[in-house]
C-alpha positions in Angstrom: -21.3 -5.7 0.0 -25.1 -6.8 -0.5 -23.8 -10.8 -1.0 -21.8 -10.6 2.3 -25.0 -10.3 4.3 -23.7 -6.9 6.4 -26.8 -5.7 8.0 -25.3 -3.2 10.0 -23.2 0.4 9.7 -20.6 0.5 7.4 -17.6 2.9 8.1 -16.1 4.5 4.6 -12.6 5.6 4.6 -11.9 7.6 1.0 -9.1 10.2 2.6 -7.0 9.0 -0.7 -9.4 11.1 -2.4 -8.0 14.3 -0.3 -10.5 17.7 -1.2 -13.0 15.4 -2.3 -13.2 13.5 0.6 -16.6 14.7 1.0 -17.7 14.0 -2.6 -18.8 10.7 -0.8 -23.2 10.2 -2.4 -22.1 7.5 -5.2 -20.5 5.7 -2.3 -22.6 6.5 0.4 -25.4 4.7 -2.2 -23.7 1.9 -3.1 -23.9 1.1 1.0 -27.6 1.7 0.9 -27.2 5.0 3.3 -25.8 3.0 5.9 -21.8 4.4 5.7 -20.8 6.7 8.0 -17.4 8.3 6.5 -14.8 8.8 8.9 -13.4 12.1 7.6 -10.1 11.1 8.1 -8.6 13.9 5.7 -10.3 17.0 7.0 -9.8 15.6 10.6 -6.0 15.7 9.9 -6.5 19.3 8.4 -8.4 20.4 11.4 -5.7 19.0 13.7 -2.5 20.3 11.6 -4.7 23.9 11.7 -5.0 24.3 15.7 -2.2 22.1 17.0 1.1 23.6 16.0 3.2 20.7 17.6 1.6 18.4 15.8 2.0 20.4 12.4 5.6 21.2 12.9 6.7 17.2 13.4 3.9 16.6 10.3 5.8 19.6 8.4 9.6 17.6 9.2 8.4 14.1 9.0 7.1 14.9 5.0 10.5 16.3 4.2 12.5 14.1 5.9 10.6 11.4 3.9 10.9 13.1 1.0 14.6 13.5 0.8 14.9 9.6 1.9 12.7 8.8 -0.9 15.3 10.4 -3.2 17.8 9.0 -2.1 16.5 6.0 -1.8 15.3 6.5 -5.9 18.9 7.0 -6.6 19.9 4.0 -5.1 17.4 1.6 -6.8 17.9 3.3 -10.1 21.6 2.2 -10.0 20.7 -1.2 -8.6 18.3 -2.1 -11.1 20.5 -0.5 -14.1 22.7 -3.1 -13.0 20.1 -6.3 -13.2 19.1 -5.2 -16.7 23.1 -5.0 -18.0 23.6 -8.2 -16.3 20.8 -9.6 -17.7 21.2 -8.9 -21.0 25.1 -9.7 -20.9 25.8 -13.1 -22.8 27.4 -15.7 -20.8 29.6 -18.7 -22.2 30.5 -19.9 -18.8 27.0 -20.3 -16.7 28.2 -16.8 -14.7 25.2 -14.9 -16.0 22.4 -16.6 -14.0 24.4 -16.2 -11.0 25.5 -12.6 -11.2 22.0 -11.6 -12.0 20.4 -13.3 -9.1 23.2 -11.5 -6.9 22.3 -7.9 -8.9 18.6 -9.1 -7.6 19.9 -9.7 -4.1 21.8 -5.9 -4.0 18.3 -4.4 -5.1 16.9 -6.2 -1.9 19.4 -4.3 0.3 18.3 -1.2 -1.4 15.0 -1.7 -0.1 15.7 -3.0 3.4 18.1 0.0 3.4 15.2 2.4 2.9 12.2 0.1 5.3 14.8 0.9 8.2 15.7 4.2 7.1 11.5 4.6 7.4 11.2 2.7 10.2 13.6 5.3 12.5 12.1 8.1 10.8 8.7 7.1 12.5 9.9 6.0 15.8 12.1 9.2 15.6 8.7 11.3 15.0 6.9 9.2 17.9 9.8 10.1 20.3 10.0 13.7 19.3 6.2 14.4 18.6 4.3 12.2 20.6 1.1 13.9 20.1 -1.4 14.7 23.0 -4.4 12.8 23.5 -6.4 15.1 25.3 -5.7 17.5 22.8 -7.7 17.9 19.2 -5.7 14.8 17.9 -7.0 12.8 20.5 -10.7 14.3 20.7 -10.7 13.2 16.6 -9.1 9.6 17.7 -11.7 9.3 20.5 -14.8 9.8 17.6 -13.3 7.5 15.4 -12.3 4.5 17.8 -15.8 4.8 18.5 -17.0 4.5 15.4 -15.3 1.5 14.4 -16.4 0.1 17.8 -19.8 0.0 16.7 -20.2 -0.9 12.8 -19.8 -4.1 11.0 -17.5 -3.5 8.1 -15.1 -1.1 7.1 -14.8 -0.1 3.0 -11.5 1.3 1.9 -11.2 3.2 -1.3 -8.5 4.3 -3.5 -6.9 7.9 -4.8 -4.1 8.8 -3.3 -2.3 6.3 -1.3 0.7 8.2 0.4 -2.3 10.3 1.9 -4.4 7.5 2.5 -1.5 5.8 4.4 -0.3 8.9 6.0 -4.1 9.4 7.2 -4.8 5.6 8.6 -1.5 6.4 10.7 -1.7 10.0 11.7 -4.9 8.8 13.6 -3.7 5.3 14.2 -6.5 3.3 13.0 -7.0 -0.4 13.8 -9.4 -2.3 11.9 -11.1 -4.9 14.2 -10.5 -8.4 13.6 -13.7 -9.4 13.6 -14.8 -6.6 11.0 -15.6 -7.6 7.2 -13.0 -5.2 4.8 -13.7 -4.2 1.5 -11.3 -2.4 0.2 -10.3 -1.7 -3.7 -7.0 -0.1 -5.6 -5.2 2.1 -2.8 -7.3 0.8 -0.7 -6.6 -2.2 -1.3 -3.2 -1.8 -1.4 -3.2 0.0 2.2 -4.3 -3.2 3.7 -0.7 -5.5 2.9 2.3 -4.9 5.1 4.4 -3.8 2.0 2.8 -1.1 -0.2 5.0 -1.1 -3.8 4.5 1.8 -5.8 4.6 1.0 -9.7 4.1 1.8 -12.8 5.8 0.7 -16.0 4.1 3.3 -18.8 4.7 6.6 -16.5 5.6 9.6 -18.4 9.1 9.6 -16.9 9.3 6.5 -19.4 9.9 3.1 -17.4 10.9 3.5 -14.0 11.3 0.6 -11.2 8.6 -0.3 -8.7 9.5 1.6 -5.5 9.0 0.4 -1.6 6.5 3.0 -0.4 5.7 2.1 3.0 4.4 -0.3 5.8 0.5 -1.0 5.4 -1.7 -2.0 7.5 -0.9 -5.6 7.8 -4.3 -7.1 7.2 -2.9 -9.2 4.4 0.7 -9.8 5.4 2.9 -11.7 2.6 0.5 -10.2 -0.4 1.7 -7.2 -2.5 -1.6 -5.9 -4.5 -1.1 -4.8 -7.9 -4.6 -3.0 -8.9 -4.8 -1.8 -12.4 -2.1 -4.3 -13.5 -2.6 -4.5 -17.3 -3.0 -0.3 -17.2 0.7 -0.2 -15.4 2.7 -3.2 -15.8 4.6 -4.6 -19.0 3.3 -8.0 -18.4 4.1 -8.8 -21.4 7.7 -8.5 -20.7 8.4 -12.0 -18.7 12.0 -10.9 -17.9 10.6 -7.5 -16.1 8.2 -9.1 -14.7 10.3 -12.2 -13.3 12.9 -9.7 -12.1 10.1 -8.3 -10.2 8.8 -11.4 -8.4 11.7 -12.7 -7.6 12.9 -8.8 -6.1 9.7 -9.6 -3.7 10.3 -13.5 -2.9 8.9 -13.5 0.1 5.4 -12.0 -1.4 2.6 -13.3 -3.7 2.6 -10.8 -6.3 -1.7 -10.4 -6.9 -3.2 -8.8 -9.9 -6.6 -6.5 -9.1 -6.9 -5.4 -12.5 -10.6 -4.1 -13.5 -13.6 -6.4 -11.7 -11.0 -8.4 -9.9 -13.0 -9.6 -6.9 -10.3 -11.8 -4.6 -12.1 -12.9 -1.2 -10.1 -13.8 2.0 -13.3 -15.5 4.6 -12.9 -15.7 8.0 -9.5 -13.7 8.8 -8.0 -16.3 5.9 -5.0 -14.8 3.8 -3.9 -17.3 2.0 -4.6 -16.4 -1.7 -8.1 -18.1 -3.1 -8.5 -20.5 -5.6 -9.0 -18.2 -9.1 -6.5 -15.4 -8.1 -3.9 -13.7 -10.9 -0.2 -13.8 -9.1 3.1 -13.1 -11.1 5.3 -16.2 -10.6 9.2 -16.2 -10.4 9.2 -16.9 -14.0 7.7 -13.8 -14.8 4.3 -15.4 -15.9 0.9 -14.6 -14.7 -0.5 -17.4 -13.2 -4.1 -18.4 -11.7 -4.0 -20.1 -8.0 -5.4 -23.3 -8.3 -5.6 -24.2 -12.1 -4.1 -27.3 -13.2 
């Protein structure tokens, strides 16, 4: 923040860190007293506590996501079962590149399957449970719109990222264009238009990286990766190529520990000196020779 010259407020959003949203001095610090924390996490509290209508359609919408999610985790397990069989079938006859990239393309319809699933779960919620601005949700909306009306950058940190998301949206927050973002792990990842959920050493054992949901879009064609070498085999060149070429249409970036990736001036073309995972499954830096 100090080397990008922000003289004015700063607004902190650290809902991902739920209860201890308010646990907010070593940040507040870092920003030399000049964040003002949004509160998005006890403001969605306080409005699920005193406006039933909006807490019954919160209530539904959380199960309803919840048994698409496991569904939709049935789904992918099967699909991606079936890239690792294919993959590691020999072939004599040049059928095995081809079937695999065609097991590839059936995971992609799992996915697209479950963003349009998502999709008509929200705009059923909207329809349903449109929720009433000159009630407490809008009162809380009202305070935050003008906040972010009036300070010069917005940080975004990490914890929990299905909250974080669920908070951004529950009080539709739009980040101004003109405002500088720093944002880190969920955070960072709440700022793409596709937020992946991953992690290859979970205790479940290996598991596939999941489609969570639509981010914010500040960084559209960019799926961010933070804490990479903590959660991904990167080792493993055939995972890992299987995973970029899952997400074609994405650069696949790295944050892991003191990562700093810079996108001036509304730019979001990746920077010179970025990690990505290429299609061959190798991490690669932008811009090297």
């Amino acid at each position: 923040m100090r080397s990008l010259d922000i003289n004015g407020r700063i607004a902190m959003v650290n809902s991902g860190w739920e209860e201890r949203e308010s646990d907010d001095g070593e940040l507040a610090g870092h920003l030399d007293g000049r964040g003002v924390n949004l509160r998005l996490h006890h403001r969605m509290l306080d409005v699920l506590g005193k406006d039933e209508q909006v807490a019954a359609a919160a209530l539904a919408f959380r199960d309803r996501m919840d048994e698409l999610r496991a569904f939709y985790g049935i789904r992918l397990q099967a699909a991606i079962d079936a890239v690792q069989a294919v993959s590691h079938r020999t072939s004599i006859h040049a059928v095995g590149p081809v079937a695999e990239e065609a097991a590839i393309e059936a995971v992609r319809d799992v996915d697209r399957w479950y963003a349009a699933q998502l999709d008509e779960l929200y705009r059923a919620v909207r329809a349903t449970a449109a929720p009433d601005e000159n009630g407490t949700i809008g009162w809380h909306r009202g305070e935050i719109g003008a906040v972010l009306d009036e300070v010069e950058a917005v940080v975004i940190a990490g914890g929990n990222v299905r909250t974080l998301l669920w908070t951004l949206r529950f009080f539709d927050v739009t980040l101004r264009p003109e405002q500088t973002v720093v944002a880190w792990s969920a955070g960072a990842m709440a700022l793409t238009d596709e937020v992946i959920l991953f992690h290859d050493f979970s205790p479940q054992g290996v598991t596939a990286a999941e489609v969570h949901d639509r981010g914010l879009g500040r960084l559209p064609g960019i799926i961010a990766l933070p804490h990479a070498k903590r959660r991904l085999h990167l080792d493993d060149r055939d995972r890992m190529s299987v995973l970029a070429r899952r997400f074609a249409e994405h650069r696949l970036l790295l944050l892991d520990d003191g990562a700093v990736v810079r996108f001036p001036d509304g730019a979001t073309d990746l920077p010179a000196g970025a990690r990505v995972i290429d299609r061959a499954g190798h991490v690669s830096v932008v811009g090297a020779a």
